[in-house]
N, C-alpha and C positions, 0 to 999 in steps of 0.2 A: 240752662245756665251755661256761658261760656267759660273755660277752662283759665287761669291766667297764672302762667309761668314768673315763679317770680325767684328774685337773684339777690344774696346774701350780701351786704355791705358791711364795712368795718371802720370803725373810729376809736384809737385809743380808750373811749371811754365804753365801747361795745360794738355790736353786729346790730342790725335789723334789716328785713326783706323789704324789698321794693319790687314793683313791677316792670317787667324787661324794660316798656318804655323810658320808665320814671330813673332806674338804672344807669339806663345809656345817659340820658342827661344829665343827669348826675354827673356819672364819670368825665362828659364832654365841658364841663364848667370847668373855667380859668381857674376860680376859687371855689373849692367846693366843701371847703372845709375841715379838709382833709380822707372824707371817703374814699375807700380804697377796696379790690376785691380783697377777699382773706387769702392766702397763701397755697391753706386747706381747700379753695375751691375746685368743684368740679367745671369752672368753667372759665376761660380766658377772655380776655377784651380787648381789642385795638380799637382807634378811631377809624381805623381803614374800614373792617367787618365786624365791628360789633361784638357782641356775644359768641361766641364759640363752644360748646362742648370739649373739654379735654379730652385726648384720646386715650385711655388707660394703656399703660405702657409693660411689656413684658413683665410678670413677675409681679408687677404693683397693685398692693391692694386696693381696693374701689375706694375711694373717695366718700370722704364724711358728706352726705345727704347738705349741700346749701342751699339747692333751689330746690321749687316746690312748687307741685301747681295744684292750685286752690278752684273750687268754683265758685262763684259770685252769684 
């Protein structure tokens, strides 16, 4: 079974995980409804590259757990 990384979204009305894929397009929609990463995440986004891992910065504590890879 293949591993699949998946990436925490947010809407005023809650969070749920999507797949990196499902994710990026998400975020790459004109309208998307407002989905957005959370604040809290371990992980950044541009249009340029995507998905990024945050780099944990001197001092800073580890980041609350958003993504998650699941097996299918």
């Amino acid at each position: 079974m293949a591993k699949v990384t998946m990436i925490e979204l947010e809407i005023p009305q809650g969070r749920m995980a999507f797949p990196v894929e499902q994710a990026d397009g998400i975020l790459r929609m004109k309208f998307n409804g407002g989905w957005k990463l959370p604040e809290d995440s371990e992980w950044s986004w541009t249009p340029e590259k995507g998905f990024e891992k945050k780099a944990a910065g001197k001092g800073a504590k580890k980041p609350t757990e958003s993504a998650s890879t699941v097996e299918e």
